[in-house]
N, C-alpha and C positions, 0 to 999 in steps of 0.2 A: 717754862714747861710745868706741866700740870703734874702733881701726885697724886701717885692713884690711893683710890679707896682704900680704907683697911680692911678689905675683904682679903682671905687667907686664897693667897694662890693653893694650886695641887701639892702636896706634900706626898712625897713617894717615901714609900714603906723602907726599910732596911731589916735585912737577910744576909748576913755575911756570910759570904763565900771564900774560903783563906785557899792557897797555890801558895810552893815551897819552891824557891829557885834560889841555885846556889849559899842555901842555907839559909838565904831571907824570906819570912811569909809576907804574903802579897795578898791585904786583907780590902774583898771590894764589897761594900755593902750594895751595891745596885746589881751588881751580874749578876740579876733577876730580871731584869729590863731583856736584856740579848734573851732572844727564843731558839732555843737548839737544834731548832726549825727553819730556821735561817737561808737553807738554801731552796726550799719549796716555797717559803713566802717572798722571793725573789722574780717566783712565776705567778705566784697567787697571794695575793697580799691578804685576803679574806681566810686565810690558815694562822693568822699571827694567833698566839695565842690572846684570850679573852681576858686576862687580866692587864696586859701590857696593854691592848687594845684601848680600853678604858681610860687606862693610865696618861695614853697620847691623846686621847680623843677631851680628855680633860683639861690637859697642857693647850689642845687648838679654842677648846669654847674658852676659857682664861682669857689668852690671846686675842682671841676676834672679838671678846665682849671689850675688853679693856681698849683696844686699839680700834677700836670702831668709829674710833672720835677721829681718826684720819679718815675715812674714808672718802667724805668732801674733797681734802687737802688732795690725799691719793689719785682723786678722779682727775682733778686739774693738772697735775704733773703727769700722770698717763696722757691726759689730750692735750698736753706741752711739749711730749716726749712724739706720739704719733705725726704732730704738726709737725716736726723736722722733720718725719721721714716720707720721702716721695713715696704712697702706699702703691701706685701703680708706673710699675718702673719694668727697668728689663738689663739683662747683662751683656755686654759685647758679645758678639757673634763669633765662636769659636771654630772655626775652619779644618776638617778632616777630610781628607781623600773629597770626593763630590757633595760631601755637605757641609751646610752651615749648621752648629748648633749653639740653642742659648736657651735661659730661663728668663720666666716673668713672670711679677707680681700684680695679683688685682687686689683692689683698696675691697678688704672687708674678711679677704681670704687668708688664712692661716699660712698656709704655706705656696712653694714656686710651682708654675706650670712648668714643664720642657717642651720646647718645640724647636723644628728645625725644619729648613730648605735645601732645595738642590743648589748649587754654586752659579747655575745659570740664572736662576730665578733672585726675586729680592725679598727681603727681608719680609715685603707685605703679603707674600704667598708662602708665610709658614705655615704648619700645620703642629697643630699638639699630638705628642707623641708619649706623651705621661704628665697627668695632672695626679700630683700630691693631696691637694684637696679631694678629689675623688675615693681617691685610694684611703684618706682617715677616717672617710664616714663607718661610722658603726663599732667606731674605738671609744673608749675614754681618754686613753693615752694613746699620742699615734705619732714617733720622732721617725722621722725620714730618713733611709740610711744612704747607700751607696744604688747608682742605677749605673749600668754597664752596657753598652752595645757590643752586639757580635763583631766582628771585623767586615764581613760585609753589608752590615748595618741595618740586616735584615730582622733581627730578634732583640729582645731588652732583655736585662736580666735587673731587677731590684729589690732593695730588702728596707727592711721596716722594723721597729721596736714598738709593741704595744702593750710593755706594761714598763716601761724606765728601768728595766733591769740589764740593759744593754744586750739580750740574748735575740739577736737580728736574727729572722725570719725572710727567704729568698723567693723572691718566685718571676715568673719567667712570662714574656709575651711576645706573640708575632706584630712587629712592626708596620707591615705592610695591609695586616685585617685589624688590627689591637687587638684580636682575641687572645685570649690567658689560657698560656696550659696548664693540664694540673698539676704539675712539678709544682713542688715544697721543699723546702731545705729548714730544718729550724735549729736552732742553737750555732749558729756563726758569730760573727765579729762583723757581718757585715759587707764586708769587701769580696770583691771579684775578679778575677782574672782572665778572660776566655782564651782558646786555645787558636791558633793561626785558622782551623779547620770550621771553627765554628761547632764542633760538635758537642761543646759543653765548656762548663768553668769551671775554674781552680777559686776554691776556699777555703776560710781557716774557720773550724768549727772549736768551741769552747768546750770544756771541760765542765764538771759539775760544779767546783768551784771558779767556775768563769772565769779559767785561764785560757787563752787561745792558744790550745796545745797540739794541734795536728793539720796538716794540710791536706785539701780531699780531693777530688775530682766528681763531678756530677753530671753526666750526660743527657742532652734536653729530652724530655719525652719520657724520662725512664723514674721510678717513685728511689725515695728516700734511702730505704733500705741494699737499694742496689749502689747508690755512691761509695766509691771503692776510697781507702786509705794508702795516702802515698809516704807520709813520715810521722811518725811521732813523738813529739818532746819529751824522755821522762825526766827530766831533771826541772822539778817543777820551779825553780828560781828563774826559767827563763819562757818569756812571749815569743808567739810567732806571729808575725805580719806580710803581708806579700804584697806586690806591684810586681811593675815588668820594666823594659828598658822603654826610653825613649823611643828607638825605632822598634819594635815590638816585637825584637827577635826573642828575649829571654824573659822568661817569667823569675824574680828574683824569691827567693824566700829567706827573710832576716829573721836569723835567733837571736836575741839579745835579752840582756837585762838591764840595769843600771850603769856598768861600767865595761860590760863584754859582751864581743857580737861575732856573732860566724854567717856565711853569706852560704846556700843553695841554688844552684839554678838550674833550669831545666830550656835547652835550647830549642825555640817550637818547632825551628824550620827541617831541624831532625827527624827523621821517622819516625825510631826509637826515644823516646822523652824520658830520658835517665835524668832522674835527679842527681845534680852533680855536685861535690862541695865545691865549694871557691876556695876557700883556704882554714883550716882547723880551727876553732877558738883559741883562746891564747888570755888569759887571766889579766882581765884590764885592757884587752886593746881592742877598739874599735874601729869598724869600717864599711862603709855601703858602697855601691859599686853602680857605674853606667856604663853601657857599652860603644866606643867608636866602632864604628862600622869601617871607615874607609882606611882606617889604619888597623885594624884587624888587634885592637887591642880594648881593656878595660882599663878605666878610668877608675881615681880610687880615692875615696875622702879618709881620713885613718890618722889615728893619734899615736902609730908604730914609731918606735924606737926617742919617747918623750918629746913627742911632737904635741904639747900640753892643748896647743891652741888649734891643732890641724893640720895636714899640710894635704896636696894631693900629689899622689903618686901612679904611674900608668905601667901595663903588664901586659905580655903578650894575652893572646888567646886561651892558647895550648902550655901557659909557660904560667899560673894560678898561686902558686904556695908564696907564702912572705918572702923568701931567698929572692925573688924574681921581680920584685917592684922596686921601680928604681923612681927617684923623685920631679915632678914634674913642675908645682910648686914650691918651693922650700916653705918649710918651715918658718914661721916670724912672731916672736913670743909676742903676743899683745895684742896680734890681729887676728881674730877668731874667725875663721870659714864656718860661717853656717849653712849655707847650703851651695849646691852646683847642678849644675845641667850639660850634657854632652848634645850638640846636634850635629850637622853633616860639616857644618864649616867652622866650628865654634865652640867655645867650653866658656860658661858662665858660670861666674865665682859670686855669691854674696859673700860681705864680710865687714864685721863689728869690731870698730878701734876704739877703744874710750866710750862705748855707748851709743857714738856715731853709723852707722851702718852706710856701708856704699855696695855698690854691683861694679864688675870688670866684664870685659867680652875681651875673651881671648883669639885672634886669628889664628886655627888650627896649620893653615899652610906656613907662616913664620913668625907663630908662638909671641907676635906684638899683642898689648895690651893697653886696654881703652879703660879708664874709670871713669864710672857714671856717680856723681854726685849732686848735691842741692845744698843750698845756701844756708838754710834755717837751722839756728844757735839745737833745737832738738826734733827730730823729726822720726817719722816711722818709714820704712821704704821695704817691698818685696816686687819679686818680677815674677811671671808666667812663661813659659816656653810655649806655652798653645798644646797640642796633639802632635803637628808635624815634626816629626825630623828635620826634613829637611828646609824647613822653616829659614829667613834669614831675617825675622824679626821677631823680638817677645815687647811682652807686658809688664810695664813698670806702673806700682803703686807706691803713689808717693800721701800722706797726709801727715800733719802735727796736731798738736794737741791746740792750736788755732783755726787751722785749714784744714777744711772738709779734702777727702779722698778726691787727687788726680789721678786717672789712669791713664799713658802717655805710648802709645806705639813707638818703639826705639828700632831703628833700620838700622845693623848689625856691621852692615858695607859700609853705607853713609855716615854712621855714626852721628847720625841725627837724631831726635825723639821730637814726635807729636802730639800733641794731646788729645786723645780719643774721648774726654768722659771726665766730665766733674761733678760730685756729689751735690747734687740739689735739697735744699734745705727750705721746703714750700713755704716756711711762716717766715723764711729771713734767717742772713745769717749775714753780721758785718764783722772781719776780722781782725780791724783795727778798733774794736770794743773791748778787746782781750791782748793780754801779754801774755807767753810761755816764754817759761827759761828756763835754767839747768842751774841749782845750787850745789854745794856741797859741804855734808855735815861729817863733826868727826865721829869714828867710833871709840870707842873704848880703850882700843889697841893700837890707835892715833892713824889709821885707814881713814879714807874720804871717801866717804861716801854718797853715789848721783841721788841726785833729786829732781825730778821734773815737776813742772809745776804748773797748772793754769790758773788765772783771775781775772775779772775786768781789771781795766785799767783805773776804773774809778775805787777799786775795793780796799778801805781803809786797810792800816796798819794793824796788826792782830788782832785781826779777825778769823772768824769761827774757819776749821779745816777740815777736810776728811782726807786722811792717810792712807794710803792704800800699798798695800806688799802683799809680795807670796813670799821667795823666796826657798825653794826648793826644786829640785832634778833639773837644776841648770837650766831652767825658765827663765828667761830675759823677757821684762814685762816692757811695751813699746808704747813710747808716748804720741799716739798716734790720736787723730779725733773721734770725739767719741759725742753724739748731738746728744744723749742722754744723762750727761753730765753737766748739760747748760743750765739744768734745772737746778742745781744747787749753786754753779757760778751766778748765773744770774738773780742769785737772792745773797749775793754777800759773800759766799763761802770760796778758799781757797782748795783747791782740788790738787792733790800732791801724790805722785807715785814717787814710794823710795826704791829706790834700785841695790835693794842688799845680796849681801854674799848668801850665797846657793840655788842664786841664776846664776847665768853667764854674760849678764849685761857687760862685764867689764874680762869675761874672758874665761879659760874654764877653771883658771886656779881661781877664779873668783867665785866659781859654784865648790870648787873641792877645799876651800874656806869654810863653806858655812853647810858641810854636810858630817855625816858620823860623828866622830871628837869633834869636830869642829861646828858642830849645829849650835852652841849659845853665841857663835858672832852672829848669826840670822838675829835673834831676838834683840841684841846689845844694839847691832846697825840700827833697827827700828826705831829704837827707844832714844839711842842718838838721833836720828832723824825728828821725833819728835822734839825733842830737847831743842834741840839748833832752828828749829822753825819756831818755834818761843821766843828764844833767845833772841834772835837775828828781826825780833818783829814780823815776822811776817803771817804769823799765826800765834789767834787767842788761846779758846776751847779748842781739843783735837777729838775727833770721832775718830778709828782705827774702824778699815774694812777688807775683812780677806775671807777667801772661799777654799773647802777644801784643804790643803798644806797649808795655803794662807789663812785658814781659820784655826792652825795649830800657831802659827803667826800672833793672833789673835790671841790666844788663851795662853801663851808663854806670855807676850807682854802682860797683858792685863794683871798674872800672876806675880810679876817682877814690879812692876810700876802702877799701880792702877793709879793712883792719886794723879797721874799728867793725864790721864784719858777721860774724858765728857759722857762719853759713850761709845758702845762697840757694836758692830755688828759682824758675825762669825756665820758666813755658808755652810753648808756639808762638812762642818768640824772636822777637821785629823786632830781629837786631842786625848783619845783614850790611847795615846802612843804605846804605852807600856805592853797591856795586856794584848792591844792588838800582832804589835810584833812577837810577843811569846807565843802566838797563837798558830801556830804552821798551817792549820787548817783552814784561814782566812783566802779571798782567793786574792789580795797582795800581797800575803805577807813574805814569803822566802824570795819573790822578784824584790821586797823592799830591805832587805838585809845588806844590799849593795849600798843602800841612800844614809840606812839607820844606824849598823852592825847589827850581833845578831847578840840577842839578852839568852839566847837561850843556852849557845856554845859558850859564852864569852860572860865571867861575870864583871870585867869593866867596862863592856859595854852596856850589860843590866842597868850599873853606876850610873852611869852617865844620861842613858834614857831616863833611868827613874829621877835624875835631877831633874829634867826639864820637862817630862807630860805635863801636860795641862791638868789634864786629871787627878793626876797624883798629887800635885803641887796648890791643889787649893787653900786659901788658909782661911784663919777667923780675920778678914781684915773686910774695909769697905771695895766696893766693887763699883764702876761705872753703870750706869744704865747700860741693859744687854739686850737684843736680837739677834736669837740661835735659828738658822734653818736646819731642816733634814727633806731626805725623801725615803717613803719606807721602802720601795724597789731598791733604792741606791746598791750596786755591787763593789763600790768601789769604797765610801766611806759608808761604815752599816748605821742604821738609822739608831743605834741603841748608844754608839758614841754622843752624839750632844744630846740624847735623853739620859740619861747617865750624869753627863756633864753639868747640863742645868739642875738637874736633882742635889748633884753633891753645891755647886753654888751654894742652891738654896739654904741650904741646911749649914753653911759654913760661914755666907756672908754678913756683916754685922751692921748695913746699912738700909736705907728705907726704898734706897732707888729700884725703879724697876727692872724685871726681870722676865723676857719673850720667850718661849717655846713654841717657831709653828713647824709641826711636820705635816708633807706633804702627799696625803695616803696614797694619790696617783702617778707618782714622779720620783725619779731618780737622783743621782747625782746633777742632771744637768737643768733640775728645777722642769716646768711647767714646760710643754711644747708647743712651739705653735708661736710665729712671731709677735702676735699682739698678748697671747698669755704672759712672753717672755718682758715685754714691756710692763705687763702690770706687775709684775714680781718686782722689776726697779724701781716700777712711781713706788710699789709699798715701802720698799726700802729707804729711795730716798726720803718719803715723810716722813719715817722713824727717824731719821739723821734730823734733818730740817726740825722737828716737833722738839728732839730731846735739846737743840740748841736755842729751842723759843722763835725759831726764823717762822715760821708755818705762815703767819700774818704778813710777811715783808711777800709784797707780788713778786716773778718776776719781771727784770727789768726788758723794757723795749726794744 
């Protein structure tokens, strides 16, 4: 790897700003970076102010003068990464009432068409019924949200994000001309619900701090200001989100936050559409809800009475409050239900033992039980229920971190499964070229911790790695295939997900390990993880990669250990932890006081945050070569956290290696839109990995 010139990167100014909590001052030289403007430059990124503006626009010319020397490299791993992916492809054909529907991609285009047929007709007499690429012309930024048909599938309803600030934009069209009405909805979440009648949808509109804090109703035909307000949150710690049941009698509405959830629902086939509670929140207990129809009860996922891992529980109709749910499931410490589906004859259970994931089908008439599994030492797996109710087969997706994606038609009676659909990999793909497996490393606190893993089979003994974790809100990361990761396999490198505490890879005491007090075993697992892949040979140099939470991932290692890290790369940072959770006026912050505690009521929990920010915890020590992303819309992690973060670096680190700033003035949290933008953000990335390890020269292999 090359060093760079001794030309002087951006050196940011320092302004100290001192905040007094719980007796201690809280001195941030950069809280000049964040603009108090924050929530209009969310809409208009051309409002930031002009000094800040500068300041990033300096941090990107830095960056793309100095990194420009990948871009060669960058190109070939971008037409490395595209060559796997079938550019013009299409999605099984999803089956509703008289139609079929599905999307598909053409080679060149950004995003999916939709189209669909009548049930009579074949697949080659579709018609498009909404093209995404139509709808982005005349954006800079254009992320695709939620599109919705009426129930008689005569209207669409869809929404769109055109500036990366997540504040989805709805609008509406007739089906049967395509013409658009002038109905607009702005400031949603996105999501949709229609009503049995067709005469409008239910949505969740956001707040000025981009909480989705209210449920609305919008009638088609009718402007903006006449969408009436059906509930509203004030208790800003908690989100609203909506769906409806499977057979589409109930629209549900879930409040939750972190660790507590209350259920609303509104029954459509009623006249009167009372929004109804399900049953009161309750400090800590969770639970979502499906509806059996033919047993005239609900179905109930729920962690009630220290059921840590789940269990499911069912309830009359008319019979809703906790007293009245009796268990259907039990409870089994170890086996985590992550998700389920109720249909006409059948209750579909996923569920995670040891990291393993399997699927059940339950026979509703005598409660026998089928497990659907697969053979491979680590694998990823989810199923679909389709639209129908009364369905008596779903969708099973099966792939590992060798094997590209099966998707497998399972018949529910037969208990049989076919294969419908294998991921095509156009330039080739041989999967006895590669080994995955599942290591395990210890922690600190003598825990084992999973590690999945990919390499060729030819890939000598410590050799160069890239690490990857989140480890936060009970995310379980899944070793599933990924064709954009062969670009570094294929040049030598081992590709390693740790599976540390604060997912729920291993269960949910396994996330309520590595959260609040318990957030330094997330970093400790990591750093063991690293450690034990040294150790055990199987990795030389380690690159560390996490986005978001996993980029606070990031910046606590890096702070604790940097001398075992080669180089890092840190997405959309969560590392100004401190100040952001003191900040109530953040629009995470009091929903994240369940993940974090709260520094503001609490000064041991102050303690404890200020031990481990990234931010706060910088020192005069050496630091690995870094690559920081942001995006200036971002609503979720604000772009002044890793400008902030890279500034104090700078000024703190006492070594010569390099140091990346790009923020991305068009784009939010979830980077660049549009699938082939989204591929060029990987190749950049992986050449900074590849470049900082000296690989850039090694092709890859055949």
């Amino acid at each position: 790897m090359n060093k760079i010139k001794k030309i002087g990167p951006p050196k940011a100014k320092k302004i100290p700003f001192e905040s007094n909590h719980h007796n201690n001052k809280l001195v941030d030289q950069y809280h000049w970076i964040r603009d108090d403007n924050w929530q209009e430059v969310l809409h208009s990124p051309k409002v930031l102010k002009k000094e800040i503006r500068e300041y990033i626009d300096k941090e990107n010319q830095w960056t793309d003068s100095h990194l420009s020397i990948l871009s060669s490299d960058k190109e070939q791993i971008y037409n490395e990464i595209k060559g796997r992916i079938k550019e013009e492809d299409s999605s099984l054909p999803q089956k509703d009432g008289s139609w079929f529907y599905f999307s598909e991609t053409k080679r060149g285009q950004e995003y999916s068409i939709l189209k669909r047929y009548k049930n009579k007709l074949s697949i080659n007499e579709s018609k498009i019924f909404h093209d995404w690429n139509v709808e982005s012309k005349g954006y800079d930024y254009f992320k695709p949200g939620g599109a919705s048909y009426s129930p008689d599938h005569s209207l669409l309803s869809w929404s769109f994000d055109s500036k990366g600030s997540e504040f989805f934009s709805i609008k509406i069209k007739n089906l049967e001309n395509n013409k658009s009405f002038n109905d607009i909805v702005n400031n949603t979440d996105g999501s949709m619900v229609w009503s049995l009648d067709g005469e409008g949808f239910y949505f969740i509109k956001m707040d000025d701090n981009h909480r989705p804090s209210s449920l609305w109703f919008h009638k088609v035909n009718t402007k903006e200001d006449e969408d009436y307000e059906i509930y509203s949150e004030e208790d800003t710690g908690y989100f609203l989100s909506i769906s409806e049941t499977l057979n589409k009698r109930f629209l549900i509405l879930s409040i939750h936050n972190h660790e507590t959830s209350e259920v609303r629902v509104i029954d459509q086939k009623k006249v009167i559409k009372e929004l109804k509670l399900f049953t009161k929140r309750r400090h800590g207990i969770e639970y979502s809800i499906e509806h059996d129809q033919e047993n005239s009860r609900f179905i109930i996922l729920t962690n009630i009475n220290n059921a840590v891992d789940y269990k499911i529980m069912e309830t009359e109709e008319n019979s809703l409050g906790h007293d009245n749910w009796s268990d259907f499931i039990p409870h089994q410490e170890g086996v985590l239900i992550t998700d389920f589906s109720c249909l006409k004859d059948f209750i579909i259970v996923q569920e995670l033992e040891d990291g393993i994931p399997s699927i059940s089908s339950i026979n509703k008439k005598d409660n026998s039980r089928n497990v659907i599994k697969f053979n491979e030492e680590v694998y990823d797996l989810d199923f679909n229920e389709g639209c129908e109710y009364s369905s008596n087969t779903i969708h099973i997706y099966y792939s590992s971190m060798t094997t590209p994606q099966e998707i497998y038609e399972y018949d529910l009676e037969e208990k049989k499964k076919v294969i419908l659909k294998k991921q095509e990999i156009p330039s080739g793909h041989d999967s006895s070229n590669y080994i995955t497996k599942r290591v395990f490393a210890e922690s600190k606190d003598g825990k084992k911790i999973p590690i999945s893993l990919i390499k060729r089979v030819d890939t000598a003994e410590s050799s160069p790695t890239l690490l990857y974790g989140y480890g936060s809100y009970g995310m379980s990361i899944s070793p599933g295939f990924s064709a954009s990761r062969l670009s570094l396999v294929d040049r030598g490198m081992v590709y390693a997900i740790a599976h540390i505490r604060g997912g729920m890879d291993k269960g949910k005491k396994w996330y309520q390990d590595g959260k609040k007090r318990n957030k330094m075993n997330t970093f400790e697992d990591f750093i063991a993880s690293a450690l034990y892949l040294k150790k055990q040979n199987i990795s030389g140099d380690i690159s560390i990669h996490g986005g978001s939470a996993g980029g606070l991932l990031v910046g606590a290692s890096l702070n604790m250990r940097p001398d075992i890290f080669k180089s890092a790369v840190a997405e959309v940072p969560f590392v100004d932890v401190l100040n952001t959770i003191l900040d109530d006026t953040l629009p995470l912050t009091p929903p994240e006081w369940e993940e974090w505690g709260n520094p503001i009521k609490n000064i041991e929990d102050y303690q404890y945050i200020a031990s481990y920010s990234p931010y706060d915890n910088i020192k005069k020590q050496d630091y690995p070569t870094l690559l920081v992303t942001s995006g200036l819309t971002d609503p979720r992690v604000t772009y002044w956290e890793a400008t902030k973060w890279v500034a104090k670096i700078r000024d703190k680190k006492t070594d010569t290696n390099p140091l990346f700033l790009k923020t991305y003035t068009e784009a939010g949290h979830g980077g660049m839109a549009g699938r082939y933008n989204q591929i060029k953000e990987i190749a950049f990335t992986y050449a900074f990995i590849l470049w900082s390890h000296g690989l850039l020269k090694r092709s890859a292999s055949s």
